[in-house]
C-alpha positions in Angstrom: 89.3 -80.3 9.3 90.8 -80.2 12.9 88.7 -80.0 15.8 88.9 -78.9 19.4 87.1 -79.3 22.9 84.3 -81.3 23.7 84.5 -83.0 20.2 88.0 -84.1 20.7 87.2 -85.5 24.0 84.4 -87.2 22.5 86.1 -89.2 19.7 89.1 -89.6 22.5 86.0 -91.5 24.7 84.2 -92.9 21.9 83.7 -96.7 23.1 83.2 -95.5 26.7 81.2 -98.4 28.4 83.7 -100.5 27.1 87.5 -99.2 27.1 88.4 -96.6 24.2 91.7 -98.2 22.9 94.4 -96.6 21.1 97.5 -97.4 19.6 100.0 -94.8 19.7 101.2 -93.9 15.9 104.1 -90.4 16.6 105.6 -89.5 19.3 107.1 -85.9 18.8 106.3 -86.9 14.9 108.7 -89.5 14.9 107.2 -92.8 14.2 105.9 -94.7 17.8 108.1 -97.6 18.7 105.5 -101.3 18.4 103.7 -102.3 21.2 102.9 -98.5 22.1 99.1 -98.0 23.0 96.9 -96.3 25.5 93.3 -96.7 26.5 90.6 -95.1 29.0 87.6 -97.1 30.3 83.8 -95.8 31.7 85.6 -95.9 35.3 88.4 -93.5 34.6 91.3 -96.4 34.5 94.1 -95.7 31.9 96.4 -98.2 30.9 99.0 -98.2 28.4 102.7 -99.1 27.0 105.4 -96.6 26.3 106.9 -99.4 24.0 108.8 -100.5 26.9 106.7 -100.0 30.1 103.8 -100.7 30.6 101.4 -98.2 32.7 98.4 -97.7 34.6 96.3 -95.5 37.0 93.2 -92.8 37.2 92.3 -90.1 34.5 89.4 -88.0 33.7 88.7 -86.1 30.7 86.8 -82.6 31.1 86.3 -79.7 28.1 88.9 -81.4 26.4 91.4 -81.9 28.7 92.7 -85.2 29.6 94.2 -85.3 33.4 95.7 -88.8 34.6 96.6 -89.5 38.1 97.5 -88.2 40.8 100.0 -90.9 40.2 100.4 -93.8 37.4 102.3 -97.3 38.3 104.4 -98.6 35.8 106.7 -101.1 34.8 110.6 -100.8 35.2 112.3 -102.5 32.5 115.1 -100.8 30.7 114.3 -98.9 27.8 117.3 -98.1 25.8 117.5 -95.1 23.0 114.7 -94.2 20.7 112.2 -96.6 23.3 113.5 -94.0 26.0 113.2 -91.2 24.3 109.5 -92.2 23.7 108.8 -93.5 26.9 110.3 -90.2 28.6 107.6 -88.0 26.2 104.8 -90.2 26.9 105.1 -89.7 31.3 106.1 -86.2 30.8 103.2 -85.7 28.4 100.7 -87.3 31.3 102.6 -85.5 34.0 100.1 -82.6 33.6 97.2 -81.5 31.9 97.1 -82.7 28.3 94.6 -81.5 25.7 93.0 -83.9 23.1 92.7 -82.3 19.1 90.7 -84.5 17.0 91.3 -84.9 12.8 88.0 -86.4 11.7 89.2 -86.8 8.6 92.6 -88.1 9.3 90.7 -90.4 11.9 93.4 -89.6 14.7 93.7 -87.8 18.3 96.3 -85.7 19.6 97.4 -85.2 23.2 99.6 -82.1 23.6 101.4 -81.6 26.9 104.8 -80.3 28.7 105.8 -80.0 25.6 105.2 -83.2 23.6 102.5 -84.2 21.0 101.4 -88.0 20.8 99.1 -89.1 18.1 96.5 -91.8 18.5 94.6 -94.3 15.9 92.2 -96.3 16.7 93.5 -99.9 18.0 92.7 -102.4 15.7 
């Protein structure tokens, strides 16, 4: 059963008051690099790692729609082959807007945008 919308955004935000954390599973359905996560706090602040980099700046999510910035910091270390092909889906992905699509029963969230899909469990 796959939802949409305000449900999505919802299990996306579970936690709020305390940071909703996520480790990053698929990237483009090939299998996430470790060390890949991303999480959103009660404030607005998301942080993350590409595998490589690590991130950070603003977002809001609204009607299911996640929008970061206007601009995210990250690190700059080198990421060579399948970490840069992941890390380059990830900031295109949070370039623009990016809509959340919940599995319930799978347990997992994912963000769709320019083009790429990342899919999120729940950070253990």
């Amino acid at each position: 059963m796959r939802i949409l919308g305000v449900a999505a955004a919802l299990m996306f935000c579970a936690g709020l008051g305390q940071a909703a954390e996520w480790r990053i599973q698929a990237v483009d359905g090939a299998a996430a690099g470790e060390g890949a996560a991303l999480s959103l706090d009660a404030e607005g602040r998301l942080s993350g790692s590409t595998g490589c980099n690590r991130f950070s700046g603003q977002a809001e999510v609204a009607d299911g729609i996640l929008t970061a910035g206007p601009a995210l910091a990250a690190t700059k270390m080198a990421c060579l082959g399948q970490r840069a092909a992941q890390e380059t889906a990830i900031f295109e992905m949070l370039s623009g807007p990016v809509t959340l699509d919940a599995d319930l029963v799978a347990g997992v969230v994912v963000l769709t945008g320019a083009g790429h899909d990342v899919t999120l469990v729940p950070a253990e």
